[in-house]
N, C-alpha and C positions, 0 to 999 in steps of 0.2 A: 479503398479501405485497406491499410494496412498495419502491421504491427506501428504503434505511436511513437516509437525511440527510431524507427526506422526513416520516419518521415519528417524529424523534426532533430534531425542532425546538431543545426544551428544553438538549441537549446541547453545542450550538454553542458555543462560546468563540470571542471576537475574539483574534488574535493579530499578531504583527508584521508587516503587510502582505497583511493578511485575515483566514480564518476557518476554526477548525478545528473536527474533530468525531470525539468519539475510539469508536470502537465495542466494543474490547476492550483492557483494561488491566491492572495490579497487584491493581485491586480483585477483579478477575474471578481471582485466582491464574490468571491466564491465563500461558503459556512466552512470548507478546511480546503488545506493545502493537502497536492498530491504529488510523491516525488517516485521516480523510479530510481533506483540505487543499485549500485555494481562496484563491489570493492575487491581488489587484488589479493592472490592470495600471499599469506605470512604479512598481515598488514594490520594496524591498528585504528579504528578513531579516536577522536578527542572525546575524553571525561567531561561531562556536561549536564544541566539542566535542564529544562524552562520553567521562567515564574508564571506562567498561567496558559500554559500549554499541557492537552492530552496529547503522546504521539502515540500511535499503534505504526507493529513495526509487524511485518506480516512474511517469514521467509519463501524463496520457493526452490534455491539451487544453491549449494556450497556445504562444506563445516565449520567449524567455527562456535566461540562462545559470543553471549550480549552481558556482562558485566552489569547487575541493577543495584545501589548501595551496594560494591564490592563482593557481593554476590554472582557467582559463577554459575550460570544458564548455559548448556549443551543445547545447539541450536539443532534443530530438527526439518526435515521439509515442510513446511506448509504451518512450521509452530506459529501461534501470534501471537506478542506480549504487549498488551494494553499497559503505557507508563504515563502514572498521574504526575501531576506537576510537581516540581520541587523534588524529583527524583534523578539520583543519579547515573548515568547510566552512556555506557558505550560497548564498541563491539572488537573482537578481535578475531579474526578468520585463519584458518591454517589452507582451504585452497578456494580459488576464484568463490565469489558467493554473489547471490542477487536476491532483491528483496523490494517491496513494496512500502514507503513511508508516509503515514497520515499524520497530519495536525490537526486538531479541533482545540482554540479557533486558529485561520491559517497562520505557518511560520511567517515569522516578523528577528530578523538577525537583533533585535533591541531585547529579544525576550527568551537569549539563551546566554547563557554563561558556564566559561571554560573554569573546571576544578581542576586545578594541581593536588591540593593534598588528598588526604584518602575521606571518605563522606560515607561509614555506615549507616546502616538503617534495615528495614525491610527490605525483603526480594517479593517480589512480583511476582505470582505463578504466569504461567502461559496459557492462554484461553485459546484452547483449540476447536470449544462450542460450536455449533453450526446456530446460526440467528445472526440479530442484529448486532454490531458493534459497539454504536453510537449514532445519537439519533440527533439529527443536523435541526430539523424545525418544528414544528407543531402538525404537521402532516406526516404520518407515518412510514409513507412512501418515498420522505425527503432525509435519507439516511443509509449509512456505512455496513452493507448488510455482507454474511458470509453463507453462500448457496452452494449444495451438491445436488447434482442431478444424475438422473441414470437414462433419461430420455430427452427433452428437450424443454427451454425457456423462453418465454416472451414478457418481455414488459408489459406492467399492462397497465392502462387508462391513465391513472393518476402516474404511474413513472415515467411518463411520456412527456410530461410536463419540465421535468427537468432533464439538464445535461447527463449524461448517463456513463460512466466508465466502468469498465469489464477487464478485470485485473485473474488471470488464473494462475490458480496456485499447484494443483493434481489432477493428472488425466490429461485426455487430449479429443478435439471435437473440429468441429466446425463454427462459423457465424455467417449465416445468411444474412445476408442486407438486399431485399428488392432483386436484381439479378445476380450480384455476386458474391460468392462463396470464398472463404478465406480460411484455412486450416488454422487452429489454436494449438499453445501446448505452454505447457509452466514457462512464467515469467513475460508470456504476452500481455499486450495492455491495445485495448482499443475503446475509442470514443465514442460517443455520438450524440449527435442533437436532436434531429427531424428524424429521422430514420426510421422503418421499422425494421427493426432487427432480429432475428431469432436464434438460442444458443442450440443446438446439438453435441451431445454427448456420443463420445464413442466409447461404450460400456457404461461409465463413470467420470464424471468434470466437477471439479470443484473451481468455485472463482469467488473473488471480492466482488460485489456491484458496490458502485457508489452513485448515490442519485443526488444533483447539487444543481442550485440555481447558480449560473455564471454569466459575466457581462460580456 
């Protein structure tokens, strides 16, 4: 069990202003896609859409703004900005920055498009909430949820069911798995299936779970 960008080298893709790495996707009939993102610093991405895409974009290391309809957003650690469809929106960073990207339903390249000219509209506040994000099924347990703890976490019964990924955003802990132990800290990401796993907090952990049925 190790950090998931560590182990899956192979997966990396270059992308506009660094390097992404997708963990859960369409292929997976997964209910969203999940990417880890690392963009260089003094770097831009492309102005863009989707027509029937939510992404939640969820920071955890860098500065930098995220552009929403030409609206300027001061990124923060651990900000999340929920962007509905048909929304403008990209990012510009002034040093190294990493971040967590969600789609619901997962990205599909047929269902984004690149703007050139300028596309006002509303800006997006940032939902830095603790709760759910966005809820994947008709099971409550089957959804994008945002958790702090001061002591420790277990899945429990019904999240067992699904694939499970542990995305942190603030603090630093531990995850138990069965015999071994594996230190966390902002911008790790780890998976699991069968597993019984357990979070530990040292102080204070905040993390993404995402719980999703995958093929």
């Amino acid at each position: 069990m190790k950090n998931y960008i560590d182990t899956h080298q192979e997966k990396i893709i270059d992308t506009p202003g660094g390097k992404l790495c997708q963990v859960i996707g369409k292929d997976n009939k997964a209910s969203c896609s999940v990417a880890l993102v690392n963009m260089d610093a003094k770097s831009k991405g492309i102005k863009h859409f989707h027509d029937n895409i939510t992404e939640i974009y969820i920071f955890t290391i860098g500065d930098g703004s995220i552009f929403i309809n030409e609206n300027e957003n001061i990124i923060n650690d651990g900000d999340c900005f929920i962007i509905s469809p048909n929304t403008s929106h990209y990012i510009e960073t002034k040093t190294n920055m990493s971040f967590l990207c969600i789609c619901t339903p997962p990205w599909e390249e047929q269902h984004e498009f690149e703007i050139n000219e300028i596309h006002t509209g509303k800006n997006i506040l940032k939902n830095n909430s603790e709760g759910i994000l966005q809820i994947l099924g008709n099971d409550t347990d089957h959804n994008i949820k945002r958790i702090k703890i001061t002591d420790k976490f277990t899945p429990n019964y019904n999240m067992k069911k699904y694939t499970r990924i542990f995305y942190i955003i603030n603090g630093n802990g531990i995850i138990k798995n069965n015999e071994e132990v594996v230190n966390i800290g902002p911008n790790d990401c780890l998976k699991f299936d069968l597993e019984n796993e357990t979070v530990v907090a040292n102080k204070e952990l905040e993390f993404i779970l995402i719980c999703d049925k995958i093929v």
